[in-house]
N, C-alpha and C positions, 0 to 999 in steps of 0.2 A: 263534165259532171261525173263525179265518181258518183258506185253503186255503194250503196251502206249494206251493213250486216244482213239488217232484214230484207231486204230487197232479194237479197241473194238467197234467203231461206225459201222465198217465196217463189225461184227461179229452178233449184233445184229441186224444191216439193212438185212443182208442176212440170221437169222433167221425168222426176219417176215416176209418179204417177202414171205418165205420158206412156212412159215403159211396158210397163205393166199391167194398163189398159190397153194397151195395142197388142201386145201379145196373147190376150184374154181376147180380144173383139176380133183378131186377126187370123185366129186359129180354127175358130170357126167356118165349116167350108161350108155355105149355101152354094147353091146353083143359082148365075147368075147371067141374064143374056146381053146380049149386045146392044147397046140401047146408045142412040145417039145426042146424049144431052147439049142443050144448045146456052144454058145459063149455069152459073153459079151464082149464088147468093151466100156472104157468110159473115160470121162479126167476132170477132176480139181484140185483143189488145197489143200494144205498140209501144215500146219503150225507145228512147232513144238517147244517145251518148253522143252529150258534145264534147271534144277532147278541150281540156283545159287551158290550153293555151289560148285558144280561140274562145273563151266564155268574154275576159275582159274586154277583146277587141270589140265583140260584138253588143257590149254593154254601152263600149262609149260612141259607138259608130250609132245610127237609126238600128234600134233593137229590132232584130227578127221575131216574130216571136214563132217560137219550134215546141208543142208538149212536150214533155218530160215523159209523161205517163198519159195514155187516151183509149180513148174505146175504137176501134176501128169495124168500120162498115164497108165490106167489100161487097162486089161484083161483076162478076168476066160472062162477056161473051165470048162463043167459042165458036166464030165460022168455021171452022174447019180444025180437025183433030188435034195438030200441034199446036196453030194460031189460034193467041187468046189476045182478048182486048180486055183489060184493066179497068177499074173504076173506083178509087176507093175514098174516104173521107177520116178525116180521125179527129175526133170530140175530146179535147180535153179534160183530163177529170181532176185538175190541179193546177196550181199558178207554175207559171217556170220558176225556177229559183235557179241565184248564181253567187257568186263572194265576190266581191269587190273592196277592196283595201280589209280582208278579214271580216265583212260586214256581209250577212247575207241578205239581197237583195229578191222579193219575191215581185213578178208585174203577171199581169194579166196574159195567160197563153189562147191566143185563138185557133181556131181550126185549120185545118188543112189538107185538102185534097187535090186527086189529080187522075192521070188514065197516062195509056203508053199503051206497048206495044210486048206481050211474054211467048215465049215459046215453049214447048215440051220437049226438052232434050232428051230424056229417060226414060221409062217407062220398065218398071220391073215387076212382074207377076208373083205374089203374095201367098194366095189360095186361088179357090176358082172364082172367090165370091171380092178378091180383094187385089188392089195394087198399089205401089209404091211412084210418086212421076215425080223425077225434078224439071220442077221450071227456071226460068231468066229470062230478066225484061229490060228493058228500057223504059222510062216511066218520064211524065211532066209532072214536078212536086209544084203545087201553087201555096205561095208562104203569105202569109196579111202580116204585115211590119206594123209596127206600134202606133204609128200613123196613120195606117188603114190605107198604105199604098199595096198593089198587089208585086209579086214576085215571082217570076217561075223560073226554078232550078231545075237540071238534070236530076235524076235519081235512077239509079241501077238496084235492080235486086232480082233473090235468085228465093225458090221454097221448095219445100219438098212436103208433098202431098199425099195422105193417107187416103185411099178412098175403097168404102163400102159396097159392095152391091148398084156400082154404077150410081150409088145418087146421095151417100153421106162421104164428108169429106172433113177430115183434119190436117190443119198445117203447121207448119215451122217455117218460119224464114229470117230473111235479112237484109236491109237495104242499105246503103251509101249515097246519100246527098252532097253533091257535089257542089253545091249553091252554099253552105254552110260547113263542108266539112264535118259531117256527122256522122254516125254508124248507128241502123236503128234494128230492133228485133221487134218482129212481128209473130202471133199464133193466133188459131181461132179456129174453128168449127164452123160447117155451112151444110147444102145442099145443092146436089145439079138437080134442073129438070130442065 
């Protein structure tokens, strides 16, 4: 699936923005203490790229069905500092759509969630009140096919996490589904406690 014009206005609005709000909310130095959050809770949104080659195979084979566009509902447990445990869902808010013989083809996209295993590679100090932490995981994607059989594929993904005062958090990421051959971006806002 290629990205259209507007998609992309909508992509680069929301990195500057990103910008520009980080740099304004980041700059800001509260005093902040050592708090040991044990959840995150957070939700946005998920875009994902199937490469074109793979649209028709997967049209005429038992269709996967993968969103295009969805809401995502995350939440990590965090036993312990680096180790996080995953848990996320993502709600379509569109049919999939694909071209077949120049024809495009819209069917019904269902949900899909899964959990895995992320680690804190990074951690880089911001202000006193803010830091920067890349993660990477390992994840089970669970797929519903067209026929409401279940599927679980690998998925790898890695984000980089803005976080406030110990307990607001924005992110950026990106995953790879290796079950379908996809490349997806994910962002969204949460909280630890």
């Amino acid at each position: 699936m290629s990205i259209n014009a507007n998609s992309m206005k909508h992509i680069y609005f929301l990195l500057i923005a990103l910008c520009f709000y980080s740099s304004a909310f980041f700059g800001q130095a509260d005093s902040a203490e050592s708090v040991n959050n044990k959840f995150e809770l957070s939700f946005g949104q998920s875009i994902l790229f199937i490469p074109d080659e793979k649209l028709e195979g997967i049209a005429q084979k038992e269709s996967i069905i993968i969103p295009t566009n969805s809401i995502l509902f995350f939440a990590e447990f965090r036993p312990q500092k680096k180790l996080r445990i995953p848990l996320y869902v993502n709600l379509p808010t569109e049919s999939k759509q694909f071209f077949i013989d120049s024809v495009l083809v819209n069917e019904k996209a269902n949900a899909t969630g899964g959990f895995g295993l992320q680690y804190k590679c990074i951690q880089v100090p911001i202000s006193k009140a803010s830091v920067a932490e890349w993660e990477m995981g390992a994840l089970s994607n669970l797929l519903i096919s067209k026929r409401n059989r279940f599927r679980i594929v690998p998925l790898l993904n890695g984000r980089i996490r803005l976080v406030k005062n110990n307990n607001f958090v924005m992110y950026l990421g990106t995953s790879y589904s290796f079950g379908v051959n996809s490349w997806g971006l994910f962002y969204g806002t949460g909280f630890l406690f």
